[in-house]
ROVEXZA-806029 format. One line per field, with one value per residue: chain; x, y, z of N, C-alpha, C in turn. Coordinates in nm, 4 decimals, padded with zeros to 6 digits. Atoms other than C-alpha are relative to their C-alpha. Example, Ala and Ser with C-alpha at 12.3 -4.5 7.8 and 13.67 -1.06 7.14 Angstrom:
<recs>
mol <- A/A
n_X <- 00.0890/-00.0820
n_Y <- -00.1190/-00.1190
n_Z <- 00.0000/-00.0060
ca_X <- 01.2300/01.3670
ca_Y <- -00.4500/-00.1060
ca_Z <- 00.7800/00.7140
c_X <- 00.0900/-00.0770
c_Y <- 00.1200/00.1090
c_Z <- 00.0000/00.0730
</recs>
This chain:
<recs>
mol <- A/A/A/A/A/A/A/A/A/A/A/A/A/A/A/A/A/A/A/A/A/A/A/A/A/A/A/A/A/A/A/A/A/A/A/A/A/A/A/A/A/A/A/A/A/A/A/A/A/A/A/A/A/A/A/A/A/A/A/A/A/A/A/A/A/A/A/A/A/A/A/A/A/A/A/A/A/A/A/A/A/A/A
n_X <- -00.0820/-00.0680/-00.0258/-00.0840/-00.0532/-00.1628/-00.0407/00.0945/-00.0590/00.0749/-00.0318/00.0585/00.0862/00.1357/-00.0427/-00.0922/-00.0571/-00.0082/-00.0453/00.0115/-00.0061/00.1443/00.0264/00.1422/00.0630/00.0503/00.1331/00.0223/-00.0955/00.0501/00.1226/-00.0722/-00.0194/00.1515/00.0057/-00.0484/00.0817/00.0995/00.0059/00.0713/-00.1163/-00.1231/-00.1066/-00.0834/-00.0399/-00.1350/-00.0993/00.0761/-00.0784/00.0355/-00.0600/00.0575/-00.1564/-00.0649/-00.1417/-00.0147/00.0095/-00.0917/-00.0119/00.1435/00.0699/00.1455/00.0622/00.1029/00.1187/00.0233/00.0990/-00.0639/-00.0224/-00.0438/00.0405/-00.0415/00.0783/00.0165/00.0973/-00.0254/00.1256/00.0010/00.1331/00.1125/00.1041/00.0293/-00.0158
n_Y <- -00.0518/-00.1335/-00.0389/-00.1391/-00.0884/00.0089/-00.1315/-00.1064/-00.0558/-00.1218/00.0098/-00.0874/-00.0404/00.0873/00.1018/00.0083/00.1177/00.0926/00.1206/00.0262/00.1195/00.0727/00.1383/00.0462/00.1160/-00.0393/-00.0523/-00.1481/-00.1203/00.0049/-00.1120/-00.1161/-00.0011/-00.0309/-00.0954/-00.0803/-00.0256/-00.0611/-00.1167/-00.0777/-00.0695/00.0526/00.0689/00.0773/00.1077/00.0051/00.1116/00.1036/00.0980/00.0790/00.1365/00.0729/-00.0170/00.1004/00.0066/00.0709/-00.0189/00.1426/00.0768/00.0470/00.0360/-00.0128/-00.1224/-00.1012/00.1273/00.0145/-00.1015/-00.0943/-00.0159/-00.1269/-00.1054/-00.1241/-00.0535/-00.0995/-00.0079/-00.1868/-00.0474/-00.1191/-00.1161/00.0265/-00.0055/00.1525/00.0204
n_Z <- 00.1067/-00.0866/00.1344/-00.0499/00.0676/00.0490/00.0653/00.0709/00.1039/00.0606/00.1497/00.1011/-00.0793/-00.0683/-00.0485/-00.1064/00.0194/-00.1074/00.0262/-00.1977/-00.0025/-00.0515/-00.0955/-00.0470/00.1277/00.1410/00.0277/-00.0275/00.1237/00.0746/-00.0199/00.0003/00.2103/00.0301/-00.0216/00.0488/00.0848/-00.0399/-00.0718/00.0821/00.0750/00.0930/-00.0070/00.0911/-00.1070/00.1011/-00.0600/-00.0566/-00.0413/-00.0939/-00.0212/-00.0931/-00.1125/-00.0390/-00.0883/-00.0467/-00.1182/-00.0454/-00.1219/-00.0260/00.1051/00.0148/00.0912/-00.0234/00.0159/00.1055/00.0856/-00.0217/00.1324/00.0330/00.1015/00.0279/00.0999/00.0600/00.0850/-00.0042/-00.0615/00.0988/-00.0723/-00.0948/00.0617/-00.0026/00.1651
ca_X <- 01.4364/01.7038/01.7910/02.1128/02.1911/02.5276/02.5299/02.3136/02.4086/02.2530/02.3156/02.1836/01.9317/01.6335/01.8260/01.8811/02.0765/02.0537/02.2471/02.1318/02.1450/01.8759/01.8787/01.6048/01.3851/01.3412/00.9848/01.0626/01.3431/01.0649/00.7857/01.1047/01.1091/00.7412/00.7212/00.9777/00.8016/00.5173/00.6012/00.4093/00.7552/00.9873/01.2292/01.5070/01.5756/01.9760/02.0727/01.9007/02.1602/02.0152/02.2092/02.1255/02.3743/02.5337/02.7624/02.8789/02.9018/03.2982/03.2867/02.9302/02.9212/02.6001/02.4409/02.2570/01.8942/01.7902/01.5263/01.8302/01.9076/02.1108/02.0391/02.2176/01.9780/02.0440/01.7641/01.7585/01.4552/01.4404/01.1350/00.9485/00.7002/00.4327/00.3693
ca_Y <- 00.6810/00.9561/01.1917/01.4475/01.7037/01.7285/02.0587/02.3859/02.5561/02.8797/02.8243/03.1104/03.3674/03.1253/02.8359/02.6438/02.2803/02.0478/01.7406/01.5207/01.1259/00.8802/00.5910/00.3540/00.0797/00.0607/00.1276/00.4385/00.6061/00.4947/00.7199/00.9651/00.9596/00.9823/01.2778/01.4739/01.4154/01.5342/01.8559/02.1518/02.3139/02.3295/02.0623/01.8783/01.5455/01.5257/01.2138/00.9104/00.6516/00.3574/00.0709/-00.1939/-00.1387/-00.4677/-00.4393/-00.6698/-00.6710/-00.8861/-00.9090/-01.0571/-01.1825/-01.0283/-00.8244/-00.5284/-00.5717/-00.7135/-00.4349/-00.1572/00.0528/00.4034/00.6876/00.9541/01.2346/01.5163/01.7736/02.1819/02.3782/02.5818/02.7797/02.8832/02.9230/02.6744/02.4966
ca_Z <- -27.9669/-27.9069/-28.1715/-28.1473/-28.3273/-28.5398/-28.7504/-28.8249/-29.1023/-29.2685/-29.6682/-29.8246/-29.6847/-29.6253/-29.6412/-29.3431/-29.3341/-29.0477/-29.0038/-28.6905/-28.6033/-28.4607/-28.2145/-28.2006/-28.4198/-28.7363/-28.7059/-28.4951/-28.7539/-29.0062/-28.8762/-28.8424/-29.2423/-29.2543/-29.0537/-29.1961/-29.5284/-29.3807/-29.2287/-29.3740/-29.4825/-29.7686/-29.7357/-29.9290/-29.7611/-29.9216/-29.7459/-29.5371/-29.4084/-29.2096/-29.0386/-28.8139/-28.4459/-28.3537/-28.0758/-27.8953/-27.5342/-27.4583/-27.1260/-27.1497/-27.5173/-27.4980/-27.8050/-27.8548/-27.8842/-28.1911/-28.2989/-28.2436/-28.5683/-28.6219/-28.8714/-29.0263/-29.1723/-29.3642/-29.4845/-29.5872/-29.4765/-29.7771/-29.6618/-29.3761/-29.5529/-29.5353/-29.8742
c_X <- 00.0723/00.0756/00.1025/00.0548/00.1491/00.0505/-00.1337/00.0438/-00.0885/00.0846/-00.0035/-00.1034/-00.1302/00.0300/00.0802/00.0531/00.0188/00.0282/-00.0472/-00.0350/-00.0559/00.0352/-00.1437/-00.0200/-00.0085/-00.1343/00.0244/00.0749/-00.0681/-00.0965/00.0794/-00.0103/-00.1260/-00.0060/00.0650/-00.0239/-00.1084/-00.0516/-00.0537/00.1529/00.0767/00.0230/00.0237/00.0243/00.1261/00.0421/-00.0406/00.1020/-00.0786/00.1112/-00.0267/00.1366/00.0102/00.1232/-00.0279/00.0669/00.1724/00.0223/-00.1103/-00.0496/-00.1324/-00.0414/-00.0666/-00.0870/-00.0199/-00.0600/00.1221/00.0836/00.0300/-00.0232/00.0924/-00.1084/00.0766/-00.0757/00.0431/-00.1509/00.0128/-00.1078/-00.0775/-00.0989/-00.0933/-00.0846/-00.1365
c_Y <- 00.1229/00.0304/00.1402/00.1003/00.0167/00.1248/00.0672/00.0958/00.1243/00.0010/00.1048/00.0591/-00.0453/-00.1085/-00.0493/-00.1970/-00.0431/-00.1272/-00.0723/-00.1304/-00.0148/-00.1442/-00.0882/-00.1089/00.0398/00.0222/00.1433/00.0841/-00.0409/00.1088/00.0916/00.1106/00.0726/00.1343/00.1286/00.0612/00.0630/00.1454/00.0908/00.1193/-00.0448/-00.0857/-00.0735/-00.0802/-00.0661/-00.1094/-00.0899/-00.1149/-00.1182/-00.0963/-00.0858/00.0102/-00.1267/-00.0266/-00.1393/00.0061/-00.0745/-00.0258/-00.1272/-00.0891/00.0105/00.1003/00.0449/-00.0459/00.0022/00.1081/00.1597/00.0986/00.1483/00.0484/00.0962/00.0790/00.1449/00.1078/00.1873/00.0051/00.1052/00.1065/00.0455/00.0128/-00.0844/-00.0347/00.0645
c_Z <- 00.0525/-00.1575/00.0422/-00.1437/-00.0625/-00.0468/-00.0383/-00.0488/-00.0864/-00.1132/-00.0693/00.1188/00.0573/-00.0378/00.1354/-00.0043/00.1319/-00.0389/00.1472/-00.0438/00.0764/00.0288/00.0184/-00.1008/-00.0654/-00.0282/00.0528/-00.1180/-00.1054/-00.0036/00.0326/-00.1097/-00.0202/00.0737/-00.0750/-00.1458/-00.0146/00.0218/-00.0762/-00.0669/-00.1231/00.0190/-00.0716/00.1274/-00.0916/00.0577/00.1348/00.0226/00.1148/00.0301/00.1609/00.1400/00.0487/00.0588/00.0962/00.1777/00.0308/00.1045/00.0122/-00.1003/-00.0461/-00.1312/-00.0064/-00.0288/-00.1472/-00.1034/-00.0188/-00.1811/00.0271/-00.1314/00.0123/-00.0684/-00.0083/-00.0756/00.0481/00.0180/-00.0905/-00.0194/00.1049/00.0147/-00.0075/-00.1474/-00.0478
</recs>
């Protein structure tokens, strides 16, 4: 799985907003979810996009691999406080 960073954003004085996208299976950007639910911090999770990647290779007619699936996530860290 490979996960990059897009935007970090400071909202308010102990708000912070991270935007960042995720390569991999749908089991891995599942236990992505699960973690981030997890974490012992604040957080708002404002936005979860999944979609399955289906490119197509045309020199090769070959396609990506079947299990292959992109993510958008969006989530604020509204404390660093731990809950």
């Amino acid at each position: 799985m490979s996960i990059h960073l897009n935007n970090v954003d400071v909202e308010a004085k102990k708000t912070l907003r991270v935007d960042f996208s995720a390569n991999g299976s749908f089991a891995q950007l599942n236990r992505l979810i699960e973690l981030m639910e997890a974490t012992p911090y604040v957080i708002e999770i404002k936005s979860v996009n999944l979609s399955k990647v289906n490119i197509t290779n045309n020199s090769k007619k070959e396609k990506s691999p079947a299990n292959l699936w992109s993510g958008s996530f969006s989530i604020r860290l509204l404390s660093f406080v731990n809950k």
